[in-house]
C-alpha positions as CSV (number, residue, x, y, z in Angstrom):
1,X,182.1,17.7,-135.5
2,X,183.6,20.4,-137.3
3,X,186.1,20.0,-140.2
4,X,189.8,20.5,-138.7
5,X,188.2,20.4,-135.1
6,X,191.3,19.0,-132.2
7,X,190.8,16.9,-129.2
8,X,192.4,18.4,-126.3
9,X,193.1,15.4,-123.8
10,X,193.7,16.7,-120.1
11,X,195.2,13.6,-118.3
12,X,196.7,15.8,-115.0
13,X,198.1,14.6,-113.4
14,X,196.9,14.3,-110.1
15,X,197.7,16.5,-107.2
16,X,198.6,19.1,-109.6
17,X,195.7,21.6,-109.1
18,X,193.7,19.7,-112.0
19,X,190.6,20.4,-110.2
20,X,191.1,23.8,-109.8
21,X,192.1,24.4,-113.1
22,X,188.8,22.3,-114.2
23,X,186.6,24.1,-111.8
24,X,187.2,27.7,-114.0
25,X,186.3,25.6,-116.8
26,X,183.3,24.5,-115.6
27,X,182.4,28.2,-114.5
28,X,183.0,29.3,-118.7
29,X,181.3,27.0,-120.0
30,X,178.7,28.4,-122.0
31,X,181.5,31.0,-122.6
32,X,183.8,28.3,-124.1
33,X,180.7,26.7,-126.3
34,X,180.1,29.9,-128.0
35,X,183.7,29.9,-129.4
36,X,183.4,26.4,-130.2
37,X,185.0,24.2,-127.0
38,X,182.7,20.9,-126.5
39,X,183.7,20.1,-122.5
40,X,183.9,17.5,-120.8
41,X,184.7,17.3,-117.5
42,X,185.3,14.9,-114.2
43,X,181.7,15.0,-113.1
44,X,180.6,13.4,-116.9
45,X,183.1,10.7,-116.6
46,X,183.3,9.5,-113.3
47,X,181.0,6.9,-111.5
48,X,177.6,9.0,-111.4
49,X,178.3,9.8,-114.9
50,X,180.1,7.8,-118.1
51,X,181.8,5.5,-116.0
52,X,185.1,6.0,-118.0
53,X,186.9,4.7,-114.9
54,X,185.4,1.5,-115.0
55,X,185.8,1.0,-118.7
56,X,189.1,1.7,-118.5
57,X,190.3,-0.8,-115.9
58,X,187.7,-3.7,-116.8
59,X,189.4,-6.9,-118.4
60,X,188.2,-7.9,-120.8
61,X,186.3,-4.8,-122.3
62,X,182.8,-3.4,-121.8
63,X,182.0,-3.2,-125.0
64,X,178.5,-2.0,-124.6
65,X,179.7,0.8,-122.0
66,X,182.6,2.0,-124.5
67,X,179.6,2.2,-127.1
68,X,178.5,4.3,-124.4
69,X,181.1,6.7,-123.9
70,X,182.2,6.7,-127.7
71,X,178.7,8.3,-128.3
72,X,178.8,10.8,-125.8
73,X,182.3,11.9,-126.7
74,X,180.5,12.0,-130.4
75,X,178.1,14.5,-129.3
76,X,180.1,16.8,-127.4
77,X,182.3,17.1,-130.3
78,X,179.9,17.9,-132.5
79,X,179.8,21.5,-134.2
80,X,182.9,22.2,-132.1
81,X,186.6,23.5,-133.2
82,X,187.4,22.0,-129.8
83,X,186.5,18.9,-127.5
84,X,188.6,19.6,-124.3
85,X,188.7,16.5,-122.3
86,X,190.1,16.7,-118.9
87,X,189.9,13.8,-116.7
88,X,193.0,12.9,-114.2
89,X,191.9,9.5,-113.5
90,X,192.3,8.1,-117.1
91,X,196.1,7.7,-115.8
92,X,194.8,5.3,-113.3
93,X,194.6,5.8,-109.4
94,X,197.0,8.2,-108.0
95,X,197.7,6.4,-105.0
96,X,197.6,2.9,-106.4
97,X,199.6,0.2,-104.6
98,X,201.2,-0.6,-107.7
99,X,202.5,2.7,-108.0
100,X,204.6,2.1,-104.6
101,X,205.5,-1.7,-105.6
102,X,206.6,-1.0,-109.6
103,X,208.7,2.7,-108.6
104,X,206.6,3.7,-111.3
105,X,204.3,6.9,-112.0
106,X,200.9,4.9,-113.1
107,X,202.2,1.6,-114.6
108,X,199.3,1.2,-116.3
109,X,198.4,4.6,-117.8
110,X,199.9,3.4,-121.9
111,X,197.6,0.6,-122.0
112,X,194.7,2.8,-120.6
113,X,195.2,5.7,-122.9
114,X,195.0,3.5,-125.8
115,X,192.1,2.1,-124.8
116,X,190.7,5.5,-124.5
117,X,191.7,6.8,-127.9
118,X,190.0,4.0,-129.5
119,X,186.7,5.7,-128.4
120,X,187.5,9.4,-129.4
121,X,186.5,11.1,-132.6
122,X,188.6,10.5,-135.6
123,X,190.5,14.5,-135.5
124,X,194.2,14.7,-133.8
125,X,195.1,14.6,-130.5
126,X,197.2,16.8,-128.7
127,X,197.6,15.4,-125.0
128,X,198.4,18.1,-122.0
129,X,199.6,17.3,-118.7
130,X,201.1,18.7,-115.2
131,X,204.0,17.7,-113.4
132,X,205.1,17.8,-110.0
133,X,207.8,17.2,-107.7
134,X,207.8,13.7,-107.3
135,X,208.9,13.6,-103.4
136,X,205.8,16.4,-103.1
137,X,203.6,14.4,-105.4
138,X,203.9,11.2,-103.4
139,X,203.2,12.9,-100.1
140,X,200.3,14.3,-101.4
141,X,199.2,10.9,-102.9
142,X,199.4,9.6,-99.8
143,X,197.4,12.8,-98.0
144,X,195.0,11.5,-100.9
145,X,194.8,7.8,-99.9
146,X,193.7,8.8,-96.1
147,X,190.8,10.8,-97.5
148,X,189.8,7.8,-99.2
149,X,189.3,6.6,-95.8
150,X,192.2,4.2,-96.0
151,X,194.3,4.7,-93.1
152,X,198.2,4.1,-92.4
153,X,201.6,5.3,-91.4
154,X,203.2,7.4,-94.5
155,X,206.5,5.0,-94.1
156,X,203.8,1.9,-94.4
157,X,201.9,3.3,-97.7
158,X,205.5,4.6,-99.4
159,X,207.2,1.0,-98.3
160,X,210.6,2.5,-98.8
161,X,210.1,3.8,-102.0
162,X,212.4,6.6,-102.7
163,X,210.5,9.4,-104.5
164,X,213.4,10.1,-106.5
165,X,212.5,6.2,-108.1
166,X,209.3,8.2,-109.5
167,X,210.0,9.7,-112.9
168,X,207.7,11.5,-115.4
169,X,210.1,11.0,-118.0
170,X,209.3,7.2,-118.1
171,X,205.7,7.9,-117.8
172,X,205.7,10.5,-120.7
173,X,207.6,7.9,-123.0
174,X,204.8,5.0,-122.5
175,X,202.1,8.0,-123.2
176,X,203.8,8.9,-126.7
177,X,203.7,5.5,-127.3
178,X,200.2,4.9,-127.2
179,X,199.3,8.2,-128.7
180,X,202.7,8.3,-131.4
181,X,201.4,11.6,-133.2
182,X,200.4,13.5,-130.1
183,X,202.1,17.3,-129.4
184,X,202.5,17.6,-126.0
185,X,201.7,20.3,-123.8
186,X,203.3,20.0,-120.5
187,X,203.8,22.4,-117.4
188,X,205.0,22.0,-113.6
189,X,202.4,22.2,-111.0
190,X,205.1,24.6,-109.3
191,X,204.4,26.7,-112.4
192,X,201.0,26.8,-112.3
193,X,199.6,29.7,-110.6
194,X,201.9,32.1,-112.6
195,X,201.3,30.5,-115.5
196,X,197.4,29.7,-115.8
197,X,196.9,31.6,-118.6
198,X,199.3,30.6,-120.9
199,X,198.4,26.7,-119.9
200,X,195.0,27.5,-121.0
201,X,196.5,29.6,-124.2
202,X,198.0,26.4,-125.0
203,X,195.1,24.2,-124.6
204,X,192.4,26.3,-126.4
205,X,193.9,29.6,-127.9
206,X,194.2,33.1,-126.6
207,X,190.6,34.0,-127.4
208,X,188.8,30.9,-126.3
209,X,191.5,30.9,-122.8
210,X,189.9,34.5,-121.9
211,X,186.7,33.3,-121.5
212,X,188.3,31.3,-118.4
213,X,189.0,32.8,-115.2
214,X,190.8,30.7,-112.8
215,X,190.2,32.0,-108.9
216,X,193.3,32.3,-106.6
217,X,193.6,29.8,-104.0
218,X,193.7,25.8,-103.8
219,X,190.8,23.8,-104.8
220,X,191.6,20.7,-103.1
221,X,194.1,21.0,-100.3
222,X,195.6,18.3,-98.7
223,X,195.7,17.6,-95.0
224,X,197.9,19.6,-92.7
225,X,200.5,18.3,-90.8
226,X,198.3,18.8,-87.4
227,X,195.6,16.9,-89.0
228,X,197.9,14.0,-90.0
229,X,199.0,13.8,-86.5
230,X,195.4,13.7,-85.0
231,X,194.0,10.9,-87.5
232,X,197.2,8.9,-87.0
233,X,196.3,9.1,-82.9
234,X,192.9,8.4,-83.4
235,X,193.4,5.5,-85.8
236,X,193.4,2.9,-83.6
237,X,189.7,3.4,-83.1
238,X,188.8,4.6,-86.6
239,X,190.0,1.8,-88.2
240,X,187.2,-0.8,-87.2
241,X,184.4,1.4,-87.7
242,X,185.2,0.8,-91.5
243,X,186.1,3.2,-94.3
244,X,183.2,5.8,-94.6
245,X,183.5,7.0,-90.7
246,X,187.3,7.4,-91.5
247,X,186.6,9.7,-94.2
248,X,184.2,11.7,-92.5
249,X,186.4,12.3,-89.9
250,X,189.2,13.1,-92.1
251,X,187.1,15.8,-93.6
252,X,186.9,17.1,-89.9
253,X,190.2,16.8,-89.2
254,X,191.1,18.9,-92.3
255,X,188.6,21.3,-92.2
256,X,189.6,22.1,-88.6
257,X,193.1,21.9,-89.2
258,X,192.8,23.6,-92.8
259,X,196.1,24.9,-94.2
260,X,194.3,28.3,-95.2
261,X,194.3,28.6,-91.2
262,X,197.9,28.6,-91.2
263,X,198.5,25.3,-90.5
264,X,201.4,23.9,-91.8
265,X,201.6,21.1,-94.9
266,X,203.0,18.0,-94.8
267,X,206.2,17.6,-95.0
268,X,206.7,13.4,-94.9
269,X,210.9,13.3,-95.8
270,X,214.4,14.2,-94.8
271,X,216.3,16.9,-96.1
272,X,218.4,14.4,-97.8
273,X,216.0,12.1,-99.3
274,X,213.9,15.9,-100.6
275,X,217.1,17.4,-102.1
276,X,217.7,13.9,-104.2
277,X,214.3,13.7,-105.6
278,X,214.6,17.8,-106.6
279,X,217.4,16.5,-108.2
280,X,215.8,13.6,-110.1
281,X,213.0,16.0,-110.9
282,X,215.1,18.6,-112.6
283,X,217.0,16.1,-114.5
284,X,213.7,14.4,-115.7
285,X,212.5,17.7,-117.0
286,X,215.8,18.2,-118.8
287,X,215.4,15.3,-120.5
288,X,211.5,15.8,-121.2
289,X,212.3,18.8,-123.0
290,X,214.5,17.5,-124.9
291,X,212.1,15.5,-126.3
292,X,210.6,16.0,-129.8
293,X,207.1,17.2,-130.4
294,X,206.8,18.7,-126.5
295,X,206.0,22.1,-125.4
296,X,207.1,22.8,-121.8
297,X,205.2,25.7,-120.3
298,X,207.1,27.9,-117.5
299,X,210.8,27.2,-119.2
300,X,213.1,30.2,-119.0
């Protein structure tokens, strides 16, 4: 580690083009080493890997896996201005049931990022994170939940849950509270493909940011609205043959019905219930800004 070096802690959130945006720095990154950005990414972290997941939903603690991960964040940091860690899943699952049952964006994430900052390198924090409309981001939570193979009606997974319940406000208040001397560099995933560059400006500094070239497109669409409506008719059968044959043919489904085809998205509310959480959205942002200590990307 390098004397003055910054963490960079990429939380999302999910369904908010996180993967694409870790995909170009994935494709830099001996670019980003040789200006001094130690990276770590999904495929480090996740069950194959570090198994940050698991460490940070096990009760009590793994003590001999966070030895684990503490080392490996050790190394990557070492000799580097930056460590860029950018992991969506240390909020928690984004389609968790507790989620639909608390109104609240990933109850747990406070208690998770404090956990996780117990295992970083002793240099400041500053924490970044993408927004989203919250009617938008539930829907595609939801597209997210049938890929895991876990099929239902949308009106069964939301269980009346209004999306404009679902506020990042609250959620960016618990973060701040386990990580008190954070910045905070926040964007919408509306934003994003205008703004890509300045988002990765922000994280890592105009001359480490051109080393990362983010490709046009989606990464990881969600399903189509014609591929919705063919799982939900063949769910009947699919459900009994367990989860793994219902992912696989929800891979089909939206590779056959793929949204770059022209197919349209999902579109899961009324025009009433959409036009109330738009509202609740731009309120919530109002008020985020407002906010000491944050950055909002995209304003004005």
């Amino acid at each position: 580690m390098v004397r003055g070096m910054k963490i960079i802690l990429h939380i999302g959130a999910h369904k908010t083009a996180s993967t694409h945006l870790q995909l170009a720095l994935s494709r830099a990154r001996a670019d980003l080493a040789a200006h001094g950005v130690g990276l770590i990414l999904p495929e480090a972290l996740r069950r194959n890997g570090l198994r940050l997941g698991d460490y940070l939903s096990i009760q009590p603690e793994d003590r001999s896996l966070g030895a684990t991960i503490r080392q490996a964040f050790a190394r990557a940091a070492s000799g580097a201005a930056f460590l860029l860690i950018s992991e969506e899943n240390i909020l928690g699952n984004a389609h968790q049931p507790a989620m639909i049952r608390e109104a609240r964006l990933y109850p747990a994430a406070h208690s998770r990022l404090e956990r996780l900052r117990r295992l970083l390198p002793d240099a400041p924090v500053v924490l970044a994170m993408a927004m989203r409309n919250p009617a938008d981001f539930l829907t595609s939570a939801y597209s997210q939940r049938l890929m895991s193979g876990r099929l239902e009606p949308f009106e069964t997974f939301r269980a009346g849950l209004d999306p404009a319940a679902l506020s990042w406000h609250d959620l960016l208040l618990r973060l701040r509270a386990a990580l008190p001397d954070s910045p905070c560099v926040l964007w919408r995933q509306e934003d994003y493909p205008a703004i890509a560059p300045a988002v990765l400006s922000a994280l890592l500094g105009a001359q480490a940011a051109g080393a990362v070239r983010p490709k046009p497109g989606r990464a990881h669409p969600g399903l189509s609205r014609p591929a919705l409506d063919a799982l939900l008719a063949e769910a009947e059968t699919l459900v009994p043959q367990g989860e793994e044959a219902a992912r696989a043919r929800v891979r089909a489904l939206r590779q056959r019905f793929a949204r770059d085809k022209g197919h349209p998205p999902l579109a899961l509310f009324d025009a009433d219930t959409a036009a109330r959480a738009a509202r609740a959205y731009d309120k919530d942002l109002r008020r985020i800004a407002a906010l000491p200590g944050i950055v909002l990307l995209g304003e004005g």
